[in-house]
C-alpha positions as YAML, in Angstrom:
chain: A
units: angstrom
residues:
- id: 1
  name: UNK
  ca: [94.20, 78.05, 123.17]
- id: 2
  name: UNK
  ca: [91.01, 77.23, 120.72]
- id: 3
  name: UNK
  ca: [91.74, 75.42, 117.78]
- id: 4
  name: UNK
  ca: [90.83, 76.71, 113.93]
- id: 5
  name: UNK
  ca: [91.89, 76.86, 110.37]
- id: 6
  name: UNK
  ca: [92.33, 79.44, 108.18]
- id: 7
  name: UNK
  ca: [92.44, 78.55, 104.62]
- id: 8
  name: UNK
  ca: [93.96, 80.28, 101.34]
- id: 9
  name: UNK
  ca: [93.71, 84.20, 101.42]
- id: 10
  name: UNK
  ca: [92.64, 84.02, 105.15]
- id: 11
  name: UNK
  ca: [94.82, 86.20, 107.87]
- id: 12
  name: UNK
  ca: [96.43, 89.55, 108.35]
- id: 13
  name: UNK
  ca: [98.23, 90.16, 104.72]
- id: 14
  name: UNK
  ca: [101.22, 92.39, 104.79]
- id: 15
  name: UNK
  ca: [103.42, 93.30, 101.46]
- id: 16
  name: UNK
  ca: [106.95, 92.97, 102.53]
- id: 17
  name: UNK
  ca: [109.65, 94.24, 99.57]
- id: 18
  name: UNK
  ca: [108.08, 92.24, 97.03]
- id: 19
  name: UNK
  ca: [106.32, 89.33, 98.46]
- id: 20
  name: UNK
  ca: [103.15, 89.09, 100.42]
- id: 21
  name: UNK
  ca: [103.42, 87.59, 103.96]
- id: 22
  name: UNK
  ca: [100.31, 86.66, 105.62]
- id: 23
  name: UNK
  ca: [100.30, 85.66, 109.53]
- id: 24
  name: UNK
  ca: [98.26, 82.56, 109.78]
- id: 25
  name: UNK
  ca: [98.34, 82.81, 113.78]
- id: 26
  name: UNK
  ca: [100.57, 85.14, 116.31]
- id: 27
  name: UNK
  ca: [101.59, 85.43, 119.76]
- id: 28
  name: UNK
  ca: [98.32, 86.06, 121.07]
- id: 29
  name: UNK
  ca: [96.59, 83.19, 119.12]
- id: 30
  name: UNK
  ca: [98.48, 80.68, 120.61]
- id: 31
  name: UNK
  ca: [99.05, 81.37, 124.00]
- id: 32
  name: UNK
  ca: [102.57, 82.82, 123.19]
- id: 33
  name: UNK
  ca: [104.16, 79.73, 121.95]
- id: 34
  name: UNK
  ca: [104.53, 80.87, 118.31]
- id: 35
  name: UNK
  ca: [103.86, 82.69, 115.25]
- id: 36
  name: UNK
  ca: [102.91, 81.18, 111.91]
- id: 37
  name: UNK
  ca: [103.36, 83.07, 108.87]
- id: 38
  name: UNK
  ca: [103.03, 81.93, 105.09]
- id: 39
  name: UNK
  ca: [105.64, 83.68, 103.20]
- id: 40
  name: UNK
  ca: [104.91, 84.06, 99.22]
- id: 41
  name: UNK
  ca: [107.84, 85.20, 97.27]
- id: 42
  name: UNK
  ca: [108.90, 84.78, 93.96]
- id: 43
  name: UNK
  ca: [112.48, 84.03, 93.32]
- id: 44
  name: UNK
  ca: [113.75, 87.08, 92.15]
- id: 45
  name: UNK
  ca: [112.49, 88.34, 95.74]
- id: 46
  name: UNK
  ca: [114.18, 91.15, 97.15]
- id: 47
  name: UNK
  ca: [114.95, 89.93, 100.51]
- id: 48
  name: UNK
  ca: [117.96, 87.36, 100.18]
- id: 49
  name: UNK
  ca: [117.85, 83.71, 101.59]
- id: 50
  name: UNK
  ca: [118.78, 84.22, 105.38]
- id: 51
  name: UNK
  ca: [118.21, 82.49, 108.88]
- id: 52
  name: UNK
  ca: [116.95, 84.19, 112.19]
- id: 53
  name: UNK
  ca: [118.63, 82.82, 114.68]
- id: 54
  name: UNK
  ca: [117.38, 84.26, 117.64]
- id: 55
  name: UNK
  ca: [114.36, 82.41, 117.17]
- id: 56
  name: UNK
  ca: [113.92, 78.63, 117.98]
- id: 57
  name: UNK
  ca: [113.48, 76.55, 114.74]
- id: 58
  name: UNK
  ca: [109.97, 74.56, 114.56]
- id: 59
  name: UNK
  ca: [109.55, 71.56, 111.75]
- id: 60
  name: UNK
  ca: [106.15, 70.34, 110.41]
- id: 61
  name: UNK
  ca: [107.48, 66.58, 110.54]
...
């Protein structure tokens, strides 16, 4: 896996409902391990507070 950034506005953008999600790094990016995507809703979004749990959680501390 090579490191890099990507900064604001950078990655693959998709409009989902009524936010825009944009995928900061996938599957193939990182060697499988994960996929990081910046979600930007507004908080009359569309699509309700909710937890996958078929995927394993991750935490940025």
């Amino acid at each position: 896996m090579i490191p890099y950034q990507l900064g604001p506005g950078e990655g693959d953008a998709i409009w989902m409902y009524d936010g825009l999600d944009t995928i900061k790094a996938d599957h193939g990016d990182t060697d499988g391990r994960f996929t990081l995507v910046e979600f930007a809703d507004n908080a009359e979004s569309a699509v309700p507070m909710h937890v996958n749990n078929h995927f394993e959680p991750a935490s940025t501390s």
